[in-house]
matplotlib code that plots the C-alpha trace (Angstrom):
import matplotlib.pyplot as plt

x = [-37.8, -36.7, -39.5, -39.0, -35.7, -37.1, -39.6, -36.8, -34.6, -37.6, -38.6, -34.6, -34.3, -31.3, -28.5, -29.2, -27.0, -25.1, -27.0, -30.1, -28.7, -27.4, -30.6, -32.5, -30.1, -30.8, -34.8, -33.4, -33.0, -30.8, -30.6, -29.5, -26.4, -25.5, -25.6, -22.9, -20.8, -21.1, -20.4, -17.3, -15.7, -13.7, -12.2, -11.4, -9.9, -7.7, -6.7, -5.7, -3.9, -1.2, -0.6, -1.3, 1.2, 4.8, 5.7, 1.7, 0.2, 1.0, -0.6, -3.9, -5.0, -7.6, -10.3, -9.9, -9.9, -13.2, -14.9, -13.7, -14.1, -17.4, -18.5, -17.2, -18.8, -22.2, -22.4, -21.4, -23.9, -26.5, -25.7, -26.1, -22.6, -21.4, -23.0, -22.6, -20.5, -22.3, -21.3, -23.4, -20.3, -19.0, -15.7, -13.9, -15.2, -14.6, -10.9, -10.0, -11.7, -9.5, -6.2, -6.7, -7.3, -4.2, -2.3, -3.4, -2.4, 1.0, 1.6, 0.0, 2.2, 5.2, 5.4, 8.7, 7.1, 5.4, 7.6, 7.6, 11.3, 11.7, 8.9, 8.0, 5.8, 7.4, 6.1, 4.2, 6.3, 9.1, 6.6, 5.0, 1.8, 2.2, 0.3, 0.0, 2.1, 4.2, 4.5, 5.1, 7.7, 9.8, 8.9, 10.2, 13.0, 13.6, 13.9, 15.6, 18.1, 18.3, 18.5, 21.7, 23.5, 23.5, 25.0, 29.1, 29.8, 30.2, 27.0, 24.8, 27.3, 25.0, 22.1, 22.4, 23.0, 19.9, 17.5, 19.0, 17.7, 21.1, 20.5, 22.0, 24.5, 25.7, 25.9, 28.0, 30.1, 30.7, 31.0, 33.7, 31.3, 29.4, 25.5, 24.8, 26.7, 24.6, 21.4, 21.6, 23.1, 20.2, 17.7, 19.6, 18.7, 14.9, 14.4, 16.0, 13.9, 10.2, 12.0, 12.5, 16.0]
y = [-50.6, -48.9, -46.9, -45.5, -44.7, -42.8, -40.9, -40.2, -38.8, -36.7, -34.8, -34.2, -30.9, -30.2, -28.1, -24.8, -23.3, -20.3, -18.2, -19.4, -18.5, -15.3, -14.1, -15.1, -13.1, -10.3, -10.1, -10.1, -13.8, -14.1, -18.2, -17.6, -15.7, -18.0, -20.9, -19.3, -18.5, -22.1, -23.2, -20.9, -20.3, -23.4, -23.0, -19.2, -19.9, -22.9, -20.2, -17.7, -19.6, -20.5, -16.4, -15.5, -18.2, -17.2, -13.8, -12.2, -14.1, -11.6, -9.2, -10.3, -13.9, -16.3, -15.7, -11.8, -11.8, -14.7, -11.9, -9.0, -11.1, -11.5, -8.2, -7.0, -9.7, -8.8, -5.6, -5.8, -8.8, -6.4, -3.5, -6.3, -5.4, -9.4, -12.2, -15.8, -17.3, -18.5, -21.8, -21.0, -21.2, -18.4, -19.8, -18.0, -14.5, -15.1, -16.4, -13.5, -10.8, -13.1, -12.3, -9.4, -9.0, -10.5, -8.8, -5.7, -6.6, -8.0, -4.7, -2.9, -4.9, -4.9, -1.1, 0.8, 2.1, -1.1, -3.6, -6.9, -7.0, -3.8, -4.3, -7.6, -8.5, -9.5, -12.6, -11.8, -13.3, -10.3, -7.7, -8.3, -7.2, -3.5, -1.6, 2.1, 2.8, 0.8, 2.0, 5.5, 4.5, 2.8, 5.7, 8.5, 6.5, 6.3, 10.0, 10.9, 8.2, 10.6, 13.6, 12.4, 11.3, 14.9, 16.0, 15.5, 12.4, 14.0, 15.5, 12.1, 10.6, 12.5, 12.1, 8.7, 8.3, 10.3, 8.2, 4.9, 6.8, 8.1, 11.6, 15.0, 14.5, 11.6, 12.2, 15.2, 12.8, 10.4, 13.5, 15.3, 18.3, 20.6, 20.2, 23.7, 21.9, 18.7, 20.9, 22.6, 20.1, 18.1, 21.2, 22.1, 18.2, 18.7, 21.6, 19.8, 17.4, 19.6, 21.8, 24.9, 25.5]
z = [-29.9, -33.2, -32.7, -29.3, -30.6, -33.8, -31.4, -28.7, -31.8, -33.0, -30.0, -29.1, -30.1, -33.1, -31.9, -33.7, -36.2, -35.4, -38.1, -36.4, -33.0, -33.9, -35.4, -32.3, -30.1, -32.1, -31.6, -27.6, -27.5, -24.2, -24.3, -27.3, -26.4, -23.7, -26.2, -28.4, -25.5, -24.4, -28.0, -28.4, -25.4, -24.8, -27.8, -27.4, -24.1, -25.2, -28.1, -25.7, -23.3, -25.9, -26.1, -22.5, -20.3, -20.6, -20.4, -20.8, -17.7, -15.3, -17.2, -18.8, -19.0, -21.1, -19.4, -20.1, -23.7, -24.0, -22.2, -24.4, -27.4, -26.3, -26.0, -29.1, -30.4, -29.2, -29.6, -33.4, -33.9, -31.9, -34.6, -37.5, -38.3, -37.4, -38.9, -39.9, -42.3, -45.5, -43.6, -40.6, -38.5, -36.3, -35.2, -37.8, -36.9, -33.2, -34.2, -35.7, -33.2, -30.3, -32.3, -32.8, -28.9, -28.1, -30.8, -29.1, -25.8, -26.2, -28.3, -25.5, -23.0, -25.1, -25.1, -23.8, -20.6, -19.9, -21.2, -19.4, -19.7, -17.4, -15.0, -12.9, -9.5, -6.4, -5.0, -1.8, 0.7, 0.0, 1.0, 4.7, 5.6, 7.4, 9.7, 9.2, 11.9, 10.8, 7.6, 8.7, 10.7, 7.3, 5.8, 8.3, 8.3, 5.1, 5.2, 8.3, 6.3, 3.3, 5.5, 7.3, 4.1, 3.2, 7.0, 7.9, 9.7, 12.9, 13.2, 11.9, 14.4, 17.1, 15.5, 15.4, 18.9, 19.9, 17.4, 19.7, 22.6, 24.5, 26.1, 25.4, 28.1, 27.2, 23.8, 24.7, 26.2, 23.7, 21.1, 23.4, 22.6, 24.9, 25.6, 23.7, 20.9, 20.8, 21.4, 18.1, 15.9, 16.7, 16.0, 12.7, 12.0, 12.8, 11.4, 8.2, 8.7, 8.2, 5.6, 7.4, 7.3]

ax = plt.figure().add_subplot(projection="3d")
ax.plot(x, y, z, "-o")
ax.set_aspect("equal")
plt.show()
């Protein structure tokens, strides 16, 4: 029994250092690579999170900077320009390239233009889905909205009553003004409108 046990022991192959690894990645070992992801990125995640959950999570997340860590990573330890502590651990290297990725981004993030304080996301529900005509109708709108602001009270009072669908005459009516009268207040208001006045 102590034997089989010996034997099993034996031909389990030894998790290989990281200097090892790293020098097999370099003569294009790919396996390689993947095991010092799967050795490091747990911990580079769990790392992260404690930066990227409060105020940061809306803008960049974990999983962001294992990648970018990564690549840096491998492409310095492609160059030769990375390599292994004299321990044969990597952890520390990888450490220090992640905070200096989140460093980076919460200064990034933190910025006056960009600062979280000024700027935040709306949940979804506040903005409904559009179509485009729908859209183009908020938005002309909106600016026949403007438009009137800038017009006396009398003449959005007409205005108004034409965009609810009452006709000249009637708006004449209600206005106590003749049709000519309604006729070109509402064509001063169009042309307005296009820019053309």
């Amino acid at each position: 029994m102590i034997d089989e046990i010996v034997a099993l022991t034996a031909a389990s192959p030894q998790p290989s250092s990281d200097g090892l690894l790293l020098a097999e990645f370099r003569t294009g070992g790919e396996d390689a690579a993947r095991c010092l992801y799967e050795r490091y990125a747990g911990r580079l995640r769990r790392l992260a999170e404690n930066h990227c959950k409060n105020r940061y999570g809306s803008r960049f997340d974990a999983e962001d900077v294992v990648q970018s860590v990564f690549r840096v990573f491998f492409e310095g330890a492609r160059g030769r320009g990375y390599d292994s502590s004299p321990g044969g651990e990597l952890w520390g290297l990888l450490s220090v390239i992640a905070l200096n990725k989140l460093r980076g981004n919460i200064e990034y993030h933190s910025a006056a233009k960009r600062s979280v304080e000024r700027t935040c996301s709306l949940p979804d529900a506040v903005i409904p889905e559009m179509s485009s005509d729908e859209s183009a109708a908020v938005f002309l709108r909106m600016v026949v909205d403007e438009q009137l602001e800038r017009c006396p009270e009398e003449q959005r009072e007409i205005v108004r009553w034409r965009i609810e669908g009452y006709g000249i005459g009637e708006i004449a009516d209600f206005s106590q003004r003749s049709t000519r009268t309604v006729e070109r207040i509402l064509l001063e208001f169009r042309l307005k409108l296009v820019g053309s006045d």
